[in-house]
N, CA, C and O atoms as CSV, one atom per row, in Angstrom:
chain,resi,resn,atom,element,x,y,z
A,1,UNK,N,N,-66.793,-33.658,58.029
A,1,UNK,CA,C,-65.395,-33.758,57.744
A,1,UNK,C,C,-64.862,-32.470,57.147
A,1,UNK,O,O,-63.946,-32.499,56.326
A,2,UNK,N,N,-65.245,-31.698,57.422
A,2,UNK,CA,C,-64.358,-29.597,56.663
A,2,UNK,C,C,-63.276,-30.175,57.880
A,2,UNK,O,O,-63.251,-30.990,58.802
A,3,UNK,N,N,-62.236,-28.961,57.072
A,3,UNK,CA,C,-61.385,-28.624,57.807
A,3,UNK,C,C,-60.740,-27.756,57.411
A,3,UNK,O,O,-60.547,-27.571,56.209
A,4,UNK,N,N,-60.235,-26.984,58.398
A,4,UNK,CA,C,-60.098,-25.634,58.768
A,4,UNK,C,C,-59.202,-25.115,57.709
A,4,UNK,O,O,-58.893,-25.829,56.755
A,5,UNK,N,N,-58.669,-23.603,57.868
A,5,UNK,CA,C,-57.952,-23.416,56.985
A,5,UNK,C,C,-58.860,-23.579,55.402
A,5,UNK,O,O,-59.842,-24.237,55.060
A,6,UNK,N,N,-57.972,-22.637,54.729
A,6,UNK,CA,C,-57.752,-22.493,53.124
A,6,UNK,C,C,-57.580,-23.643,51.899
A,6,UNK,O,O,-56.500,-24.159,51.609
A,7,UNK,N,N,-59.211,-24.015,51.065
A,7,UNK,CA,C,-59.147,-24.932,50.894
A,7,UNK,C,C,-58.234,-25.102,48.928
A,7,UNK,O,O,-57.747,-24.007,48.645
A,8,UNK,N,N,-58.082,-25.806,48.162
A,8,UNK,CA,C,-57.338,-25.691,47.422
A,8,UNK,C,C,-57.721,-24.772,46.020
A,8,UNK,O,O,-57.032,-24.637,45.009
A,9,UNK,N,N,-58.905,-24.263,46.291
A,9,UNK,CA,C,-58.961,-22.786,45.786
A,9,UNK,C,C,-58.694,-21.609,46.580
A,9,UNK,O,O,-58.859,-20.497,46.080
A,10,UNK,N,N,-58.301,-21.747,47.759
A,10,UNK,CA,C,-57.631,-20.725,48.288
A,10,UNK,C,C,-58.726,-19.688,48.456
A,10,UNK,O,O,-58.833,-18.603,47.883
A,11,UNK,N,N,-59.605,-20.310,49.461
A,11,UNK,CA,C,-61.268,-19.488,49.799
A,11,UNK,C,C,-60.774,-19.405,50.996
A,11,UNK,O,O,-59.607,-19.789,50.920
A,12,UNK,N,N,-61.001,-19.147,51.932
A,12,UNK,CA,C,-60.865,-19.182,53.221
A,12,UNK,C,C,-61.813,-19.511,54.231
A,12,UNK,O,O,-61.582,-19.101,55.369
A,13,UNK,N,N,-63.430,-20.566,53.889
A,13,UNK,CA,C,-64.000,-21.372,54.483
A,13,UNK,C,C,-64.009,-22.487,54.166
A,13,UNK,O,O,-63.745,-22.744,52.992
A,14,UNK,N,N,-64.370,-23.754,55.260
A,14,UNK,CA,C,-64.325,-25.075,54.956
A,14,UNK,C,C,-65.267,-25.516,54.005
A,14,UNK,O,O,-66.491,-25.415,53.923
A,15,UNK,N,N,-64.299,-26.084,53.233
A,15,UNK,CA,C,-65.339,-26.848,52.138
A,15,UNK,C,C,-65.166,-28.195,51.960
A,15,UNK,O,O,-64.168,-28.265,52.677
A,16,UNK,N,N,-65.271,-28.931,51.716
A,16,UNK,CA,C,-65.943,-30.512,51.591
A,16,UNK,C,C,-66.341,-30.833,50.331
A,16,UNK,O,O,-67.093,-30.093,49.696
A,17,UNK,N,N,-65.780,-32.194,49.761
A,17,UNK,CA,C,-65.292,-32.891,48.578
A,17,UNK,C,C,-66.362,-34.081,48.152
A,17,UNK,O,O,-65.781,-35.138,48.398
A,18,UNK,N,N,-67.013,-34.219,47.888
A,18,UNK,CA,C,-67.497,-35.187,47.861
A,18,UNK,C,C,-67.445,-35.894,46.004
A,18,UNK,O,O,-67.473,-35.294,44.930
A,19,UNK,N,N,-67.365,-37.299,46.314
A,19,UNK,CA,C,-67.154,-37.756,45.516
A,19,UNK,C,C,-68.624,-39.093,45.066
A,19,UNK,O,O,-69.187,-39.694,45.981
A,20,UNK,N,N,-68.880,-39.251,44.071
A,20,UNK,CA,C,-69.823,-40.188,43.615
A,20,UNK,C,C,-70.340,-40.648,42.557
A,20,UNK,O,O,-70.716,-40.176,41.484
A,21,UNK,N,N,-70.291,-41.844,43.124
A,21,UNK,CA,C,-70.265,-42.911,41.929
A,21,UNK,C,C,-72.214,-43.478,41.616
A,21,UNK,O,O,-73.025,-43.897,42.442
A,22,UNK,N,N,-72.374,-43.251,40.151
A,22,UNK,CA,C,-73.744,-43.888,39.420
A,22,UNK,C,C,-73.549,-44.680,38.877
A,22,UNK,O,O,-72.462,-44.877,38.332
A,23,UNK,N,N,-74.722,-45.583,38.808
A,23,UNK,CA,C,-74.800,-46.591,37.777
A,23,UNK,C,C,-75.136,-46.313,36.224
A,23,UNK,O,O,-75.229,-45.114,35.958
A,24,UNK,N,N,-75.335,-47.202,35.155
A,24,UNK,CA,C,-75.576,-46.379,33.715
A,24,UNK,C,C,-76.650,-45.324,33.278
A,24,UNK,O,O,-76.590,-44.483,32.381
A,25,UNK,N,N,-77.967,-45.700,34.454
A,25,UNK,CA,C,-79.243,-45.375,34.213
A,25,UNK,C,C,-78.698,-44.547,35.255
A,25,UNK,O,O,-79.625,-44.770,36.033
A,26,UNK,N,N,-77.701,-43.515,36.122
A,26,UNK,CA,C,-78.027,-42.270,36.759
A,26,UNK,C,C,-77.854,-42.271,38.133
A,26,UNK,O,O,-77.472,-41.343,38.845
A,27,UNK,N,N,-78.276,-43.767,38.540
A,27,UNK,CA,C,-78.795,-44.250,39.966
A,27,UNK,C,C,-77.213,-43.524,40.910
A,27,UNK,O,O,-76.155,-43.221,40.358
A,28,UNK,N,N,-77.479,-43.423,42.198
A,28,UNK,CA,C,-76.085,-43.195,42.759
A,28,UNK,C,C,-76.012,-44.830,43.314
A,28,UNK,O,O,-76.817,-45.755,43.430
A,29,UNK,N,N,-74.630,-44.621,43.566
A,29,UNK,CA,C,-74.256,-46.210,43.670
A,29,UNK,C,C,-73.394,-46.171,45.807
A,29,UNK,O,O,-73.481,-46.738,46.896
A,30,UNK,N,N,-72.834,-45.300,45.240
A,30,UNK,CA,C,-72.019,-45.021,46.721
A,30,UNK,C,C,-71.402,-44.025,46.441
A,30,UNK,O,O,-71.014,-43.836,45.288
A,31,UNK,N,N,-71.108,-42.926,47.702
A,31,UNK,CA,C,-69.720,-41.682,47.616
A,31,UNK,C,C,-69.568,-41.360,48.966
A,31,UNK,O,O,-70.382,-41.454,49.885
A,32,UNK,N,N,-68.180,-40.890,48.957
A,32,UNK,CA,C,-67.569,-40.306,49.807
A,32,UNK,C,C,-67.587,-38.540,50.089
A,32,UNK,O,O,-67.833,-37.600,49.333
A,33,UNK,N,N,-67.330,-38.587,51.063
A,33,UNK,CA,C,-67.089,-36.797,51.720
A,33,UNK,C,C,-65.746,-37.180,52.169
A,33,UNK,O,O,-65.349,-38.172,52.782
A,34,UNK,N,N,-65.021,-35.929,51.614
A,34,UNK,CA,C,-63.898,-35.870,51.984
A,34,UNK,C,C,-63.195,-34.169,52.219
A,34,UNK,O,O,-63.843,-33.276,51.673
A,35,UNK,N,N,-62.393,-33.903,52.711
A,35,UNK,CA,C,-61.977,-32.544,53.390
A,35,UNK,C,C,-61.686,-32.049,51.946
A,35,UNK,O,O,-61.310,-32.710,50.978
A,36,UNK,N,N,-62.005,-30.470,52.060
A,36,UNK,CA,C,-62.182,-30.117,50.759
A,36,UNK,C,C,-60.532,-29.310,50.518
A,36,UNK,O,O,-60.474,-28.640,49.487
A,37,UNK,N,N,-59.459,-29.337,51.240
A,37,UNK,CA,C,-58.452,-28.772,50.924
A,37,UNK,C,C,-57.049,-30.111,50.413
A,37,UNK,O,O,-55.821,-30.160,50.342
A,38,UNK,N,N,-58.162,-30.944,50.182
A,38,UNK,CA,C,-57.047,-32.570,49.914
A,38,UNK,C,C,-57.094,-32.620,48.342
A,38,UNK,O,O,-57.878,-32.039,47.592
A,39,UNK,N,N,-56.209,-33.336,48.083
A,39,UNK,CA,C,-56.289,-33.816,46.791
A,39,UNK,C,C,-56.980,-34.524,46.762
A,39,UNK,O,O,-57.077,-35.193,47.790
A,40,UNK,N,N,-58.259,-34.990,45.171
A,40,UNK,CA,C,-59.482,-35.935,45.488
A,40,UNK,C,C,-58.939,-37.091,44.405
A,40,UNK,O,O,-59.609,-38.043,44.004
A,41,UNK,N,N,-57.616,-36.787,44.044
A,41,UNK,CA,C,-57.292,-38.373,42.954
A,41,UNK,C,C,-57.107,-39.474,44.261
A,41,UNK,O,O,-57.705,-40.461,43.832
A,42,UNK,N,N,-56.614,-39.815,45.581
A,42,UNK,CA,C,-56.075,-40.256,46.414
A,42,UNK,C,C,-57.517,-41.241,46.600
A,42,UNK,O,O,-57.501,-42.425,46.935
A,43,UNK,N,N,-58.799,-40.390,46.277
A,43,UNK,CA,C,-60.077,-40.738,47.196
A,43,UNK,C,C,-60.668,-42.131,46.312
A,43,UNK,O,O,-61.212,-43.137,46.768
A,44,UNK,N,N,-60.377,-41.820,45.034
A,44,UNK,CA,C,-60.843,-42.105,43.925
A,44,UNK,C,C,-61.093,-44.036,44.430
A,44,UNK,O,O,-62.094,-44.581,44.895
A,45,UNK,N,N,-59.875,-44.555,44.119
A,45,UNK,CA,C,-59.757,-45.778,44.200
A,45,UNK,C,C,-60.029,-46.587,45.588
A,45,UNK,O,O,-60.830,-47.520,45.536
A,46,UNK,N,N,-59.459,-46.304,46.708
A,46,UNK,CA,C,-60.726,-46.999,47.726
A,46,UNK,C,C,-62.030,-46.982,47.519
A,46,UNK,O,O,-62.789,-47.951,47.524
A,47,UNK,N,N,-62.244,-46.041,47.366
A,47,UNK,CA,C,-64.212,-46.178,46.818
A,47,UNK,C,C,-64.641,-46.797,46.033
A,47,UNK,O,O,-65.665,-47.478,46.091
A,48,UNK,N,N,-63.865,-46.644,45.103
A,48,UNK,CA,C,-64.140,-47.934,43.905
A,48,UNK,C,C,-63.652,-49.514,44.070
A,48,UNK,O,O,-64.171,-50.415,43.411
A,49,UNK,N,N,-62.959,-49.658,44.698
A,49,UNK,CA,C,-62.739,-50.817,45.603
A,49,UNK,C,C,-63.507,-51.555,46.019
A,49,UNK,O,O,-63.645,-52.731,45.681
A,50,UNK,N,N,-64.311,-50.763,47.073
A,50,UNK,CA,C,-65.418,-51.004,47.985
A,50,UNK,C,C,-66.776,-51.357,47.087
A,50,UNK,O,O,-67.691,-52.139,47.346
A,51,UNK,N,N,-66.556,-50.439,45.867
A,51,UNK,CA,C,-67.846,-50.869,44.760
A,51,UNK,C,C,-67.747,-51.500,44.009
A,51,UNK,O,O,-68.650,-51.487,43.172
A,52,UNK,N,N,-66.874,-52.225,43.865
A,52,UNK,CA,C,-66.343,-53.367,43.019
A,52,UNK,C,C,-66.782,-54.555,43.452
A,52,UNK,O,O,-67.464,-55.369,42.831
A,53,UNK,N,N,-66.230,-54.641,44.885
A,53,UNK,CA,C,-66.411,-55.793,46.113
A,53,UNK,C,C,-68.001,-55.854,46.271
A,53,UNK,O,O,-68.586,-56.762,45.680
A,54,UNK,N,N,-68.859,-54.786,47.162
A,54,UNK,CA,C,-69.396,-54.646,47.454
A,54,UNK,C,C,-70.803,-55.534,46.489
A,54,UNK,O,O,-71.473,-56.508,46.833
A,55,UNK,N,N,-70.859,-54.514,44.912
A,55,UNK,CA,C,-71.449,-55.147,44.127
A,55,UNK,C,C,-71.235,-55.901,42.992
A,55,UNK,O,O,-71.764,-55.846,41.882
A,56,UNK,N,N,-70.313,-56.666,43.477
A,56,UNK,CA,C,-69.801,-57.895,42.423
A,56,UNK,C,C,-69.695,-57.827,41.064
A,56,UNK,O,O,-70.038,-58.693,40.259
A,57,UNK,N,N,-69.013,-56.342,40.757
A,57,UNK,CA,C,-68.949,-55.786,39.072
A,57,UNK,C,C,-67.833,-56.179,38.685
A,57,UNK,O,O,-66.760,-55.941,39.238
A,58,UNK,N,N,-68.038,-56.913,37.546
A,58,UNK,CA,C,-66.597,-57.484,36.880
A,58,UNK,C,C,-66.637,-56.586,35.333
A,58,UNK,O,O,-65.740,-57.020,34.611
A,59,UNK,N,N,-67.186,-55.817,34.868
A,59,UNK,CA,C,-66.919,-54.489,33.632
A,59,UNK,C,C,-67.592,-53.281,34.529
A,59,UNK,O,O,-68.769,-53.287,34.892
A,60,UNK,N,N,-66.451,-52.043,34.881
A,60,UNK,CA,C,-66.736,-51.059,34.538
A,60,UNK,C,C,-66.065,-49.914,33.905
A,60,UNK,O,O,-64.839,-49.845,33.989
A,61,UNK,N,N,-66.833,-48.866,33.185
A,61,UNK,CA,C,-65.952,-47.825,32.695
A,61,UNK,C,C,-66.175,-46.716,33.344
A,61,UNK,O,O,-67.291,-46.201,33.269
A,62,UNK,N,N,-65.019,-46.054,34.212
A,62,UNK,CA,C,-65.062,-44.888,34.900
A,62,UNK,C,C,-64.810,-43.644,33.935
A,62,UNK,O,O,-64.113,-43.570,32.923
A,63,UNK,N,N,-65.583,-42.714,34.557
A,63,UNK,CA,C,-65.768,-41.308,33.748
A,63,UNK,C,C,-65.732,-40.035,34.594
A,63,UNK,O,O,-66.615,-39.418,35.190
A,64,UNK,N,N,-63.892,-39.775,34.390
A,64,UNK,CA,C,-64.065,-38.473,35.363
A,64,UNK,C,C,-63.831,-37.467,34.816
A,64,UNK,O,O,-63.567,-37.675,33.632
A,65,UNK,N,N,-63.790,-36.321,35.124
A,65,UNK,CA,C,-63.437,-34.741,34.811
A,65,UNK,C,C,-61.463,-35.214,34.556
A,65,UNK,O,O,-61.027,-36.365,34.571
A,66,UNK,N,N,-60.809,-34.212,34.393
A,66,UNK,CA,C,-59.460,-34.197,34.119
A,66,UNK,C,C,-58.567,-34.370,35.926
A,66,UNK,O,O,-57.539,-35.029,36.078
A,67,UNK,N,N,-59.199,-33.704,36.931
A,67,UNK,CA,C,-58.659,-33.552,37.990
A,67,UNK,C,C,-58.564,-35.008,38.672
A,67,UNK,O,O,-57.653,-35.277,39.455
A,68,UNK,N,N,-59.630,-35.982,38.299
A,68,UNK,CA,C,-58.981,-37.637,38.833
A,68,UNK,C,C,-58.250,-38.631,37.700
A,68,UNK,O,O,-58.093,-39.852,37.673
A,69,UNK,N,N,-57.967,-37.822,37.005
A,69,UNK,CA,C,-57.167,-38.375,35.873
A,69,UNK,C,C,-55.691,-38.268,35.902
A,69,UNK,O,O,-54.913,-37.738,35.108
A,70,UNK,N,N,-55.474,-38.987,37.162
A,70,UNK,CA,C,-54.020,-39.226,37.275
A,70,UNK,C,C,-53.711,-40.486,37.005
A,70,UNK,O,O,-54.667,-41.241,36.829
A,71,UNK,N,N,-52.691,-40.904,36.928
A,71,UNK,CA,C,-51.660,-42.028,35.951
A,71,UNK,C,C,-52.666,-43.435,36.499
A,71,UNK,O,O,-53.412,-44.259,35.970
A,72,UNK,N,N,-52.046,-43.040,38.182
A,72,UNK,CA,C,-52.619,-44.290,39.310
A,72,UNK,C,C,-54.299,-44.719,38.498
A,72,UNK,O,O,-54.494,-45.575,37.634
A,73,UNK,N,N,-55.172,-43.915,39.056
A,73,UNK,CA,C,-56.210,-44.256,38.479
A,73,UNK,C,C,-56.615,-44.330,37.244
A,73,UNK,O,O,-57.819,-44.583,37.247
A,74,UNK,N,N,-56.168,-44.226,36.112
A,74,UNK,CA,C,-56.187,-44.242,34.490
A,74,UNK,C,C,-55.693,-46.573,34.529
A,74,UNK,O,O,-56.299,-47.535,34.057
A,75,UNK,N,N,-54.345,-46.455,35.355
A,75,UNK,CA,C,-53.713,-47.542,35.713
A,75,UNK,C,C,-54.592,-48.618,36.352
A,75,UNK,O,O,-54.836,-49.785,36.046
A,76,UNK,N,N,-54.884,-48.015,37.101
A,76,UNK,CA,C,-55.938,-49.129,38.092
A,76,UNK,C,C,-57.418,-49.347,37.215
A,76,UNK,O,O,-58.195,-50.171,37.698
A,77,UNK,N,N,-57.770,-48.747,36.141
A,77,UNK,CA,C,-59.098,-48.656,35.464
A,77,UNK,C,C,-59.082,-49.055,34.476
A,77,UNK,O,O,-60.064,-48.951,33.741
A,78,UNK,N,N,-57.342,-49.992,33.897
A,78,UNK,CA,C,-57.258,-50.469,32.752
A,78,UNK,C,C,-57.172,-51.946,32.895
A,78,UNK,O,O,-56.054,-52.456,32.820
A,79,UNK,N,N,-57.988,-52.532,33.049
A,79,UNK,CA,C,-57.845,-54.181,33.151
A,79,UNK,C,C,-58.398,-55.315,32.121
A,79,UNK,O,O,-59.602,-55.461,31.908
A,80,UNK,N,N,-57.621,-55.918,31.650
A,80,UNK,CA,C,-57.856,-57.147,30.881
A,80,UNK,C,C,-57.216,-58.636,31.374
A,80,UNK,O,O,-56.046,-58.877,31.673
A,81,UNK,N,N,-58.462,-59.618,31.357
A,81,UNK,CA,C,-58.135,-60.931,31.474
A,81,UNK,C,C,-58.490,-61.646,30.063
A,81,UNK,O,O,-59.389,-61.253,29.319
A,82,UNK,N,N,-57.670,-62.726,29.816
A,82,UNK,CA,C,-57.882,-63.196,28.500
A,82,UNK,C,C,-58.446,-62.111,27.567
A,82,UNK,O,O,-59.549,-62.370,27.085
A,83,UNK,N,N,-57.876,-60.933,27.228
A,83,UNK,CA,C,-58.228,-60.295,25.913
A,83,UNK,C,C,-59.435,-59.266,26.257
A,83,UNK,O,O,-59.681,-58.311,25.520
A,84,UNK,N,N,-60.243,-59.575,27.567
A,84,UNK,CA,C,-61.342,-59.069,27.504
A,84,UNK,C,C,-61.485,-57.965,28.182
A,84,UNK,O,O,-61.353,-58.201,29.383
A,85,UNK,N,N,-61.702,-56.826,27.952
A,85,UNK,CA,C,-61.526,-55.458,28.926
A,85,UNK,C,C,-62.659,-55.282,30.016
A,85,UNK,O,O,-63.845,-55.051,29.782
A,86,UNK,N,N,-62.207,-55.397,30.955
A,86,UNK,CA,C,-62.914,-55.146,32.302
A,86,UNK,C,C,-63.189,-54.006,32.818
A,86,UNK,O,O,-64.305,-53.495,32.921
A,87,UNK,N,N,-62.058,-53.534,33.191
A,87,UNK,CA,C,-62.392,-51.851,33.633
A,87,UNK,C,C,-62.078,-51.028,32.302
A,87,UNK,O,O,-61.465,-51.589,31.394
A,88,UNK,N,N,-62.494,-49.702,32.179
A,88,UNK,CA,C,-61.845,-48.738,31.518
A,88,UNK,C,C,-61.933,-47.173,31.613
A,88,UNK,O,O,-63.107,-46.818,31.720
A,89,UNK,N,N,-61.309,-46.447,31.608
A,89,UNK,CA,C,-61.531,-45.391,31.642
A,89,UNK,C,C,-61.314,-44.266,30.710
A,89,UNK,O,O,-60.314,-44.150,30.002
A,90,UNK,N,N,-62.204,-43.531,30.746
A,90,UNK,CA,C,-62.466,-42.080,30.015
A,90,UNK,C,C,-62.655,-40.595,30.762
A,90,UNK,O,O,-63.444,-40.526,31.705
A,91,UNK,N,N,-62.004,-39.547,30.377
A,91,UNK,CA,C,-61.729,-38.230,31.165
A,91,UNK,C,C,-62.257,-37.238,30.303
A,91,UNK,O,O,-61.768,-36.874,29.234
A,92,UNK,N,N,-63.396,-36.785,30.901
A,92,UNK,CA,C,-63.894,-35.631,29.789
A,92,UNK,C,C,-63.356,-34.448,29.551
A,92,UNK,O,O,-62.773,-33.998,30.538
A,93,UNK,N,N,-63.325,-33.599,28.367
A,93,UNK,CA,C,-62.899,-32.960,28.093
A,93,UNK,C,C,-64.291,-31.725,27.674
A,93,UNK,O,O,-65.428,-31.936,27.250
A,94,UNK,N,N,-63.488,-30.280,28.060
A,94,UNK,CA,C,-64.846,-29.418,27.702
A,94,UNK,C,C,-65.008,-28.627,26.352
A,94,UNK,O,O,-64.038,-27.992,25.938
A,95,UNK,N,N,-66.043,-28.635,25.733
A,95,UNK,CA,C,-66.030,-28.556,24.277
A,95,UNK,C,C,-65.490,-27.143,24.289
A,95,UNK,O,O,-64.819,-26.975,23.271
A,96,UNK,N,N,-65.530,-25.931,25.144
A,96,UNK,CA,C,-65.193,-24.903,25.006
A,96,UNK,C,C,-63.710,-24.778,24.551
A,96,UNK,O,O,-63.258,-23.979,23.730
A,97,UNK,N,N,-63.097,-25.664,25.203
A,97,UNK,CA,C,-61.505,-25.379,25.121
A,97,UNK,C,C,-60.759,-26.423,24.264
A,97,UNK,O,O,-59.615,-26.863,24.376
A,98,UNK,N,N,-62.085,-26.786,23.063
A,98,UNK,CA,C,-60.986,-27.832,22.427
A,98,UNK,C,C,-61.190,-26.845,21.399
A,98,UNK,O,O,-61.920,-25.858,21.300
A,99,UNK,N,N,-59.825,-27.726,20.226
A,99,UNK,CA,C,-59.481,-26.844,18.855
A,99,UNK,C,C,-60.640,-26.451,18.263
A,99,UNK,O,O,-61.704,-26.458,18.883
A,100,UNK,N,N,-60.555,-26.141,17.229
A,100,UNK,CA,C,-62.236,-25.742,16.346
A,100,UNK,C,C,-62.473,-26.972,16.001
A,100,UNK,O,O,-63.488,-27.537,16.409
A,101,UNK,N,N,-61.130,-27.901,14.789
A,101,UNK,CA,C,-61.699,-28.631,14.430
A,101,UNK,C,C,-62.552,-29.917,15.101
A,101,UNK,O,O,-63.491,-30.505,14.565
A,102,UNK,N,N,-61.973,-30.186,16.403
A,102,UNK,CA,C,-62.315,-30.574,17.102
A,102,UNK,C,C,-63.965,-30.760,17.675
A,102,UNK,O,O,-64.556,-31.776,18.041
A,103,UNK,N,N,-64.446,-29.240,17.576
A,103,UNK,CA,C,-66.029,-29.003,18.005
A,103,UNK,C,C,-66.397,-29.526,16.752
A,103,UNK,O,O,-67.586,-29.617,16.445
């Protein structure tokens, strides 16, 4: 799945996206390849869909970098029934670029 053209670092060979999902202990669970000049928040949630369904998970907490940390998926990863939190999500942040007090 590359495709042609300048991908969204602005390289000028095809590159390819891949996305993937582990379980707590590391395991891979399922991922996608996707064209590497796309936006990869779009990819995020069908896949997790499919791994939801697939393996009948009723708690998980997703953990991405800042770049799939858009509204949609922050939204779709916040779920509670009766009080009890189901999905949730967390977006890491890199210790280099936080305040001092922070480190």
């Amino acid at each position: 799945m590359s495709s042609n053209g300048k991908n969204k670092q602005h390289q000028p060979l095809p590159q390819v996206g891949m996305g993937l999902f582990i379980d707590r202990d590391g395991i891979p669970m399922a991922f996608d390849i996707f064209p590497g000049n796309k936006n990869e928040q779009p990819t995020m949630k069908p896949l997790e869909e499919k791994i939801l369904d697939n393996y009948g998970l009723d708690q998980v907490i997703v953990c991405t970098d800042a770049g799939l940390s858009s509204t949609a998926n922050r939204k779709f990863n916040i779920k509670c029934i009766d009080g009890k939190r189901l999905r949730s999500f967390i977006t890491t942040q890199s210790v280099k670029t936080l305040p001092e007090y922070l480190k």
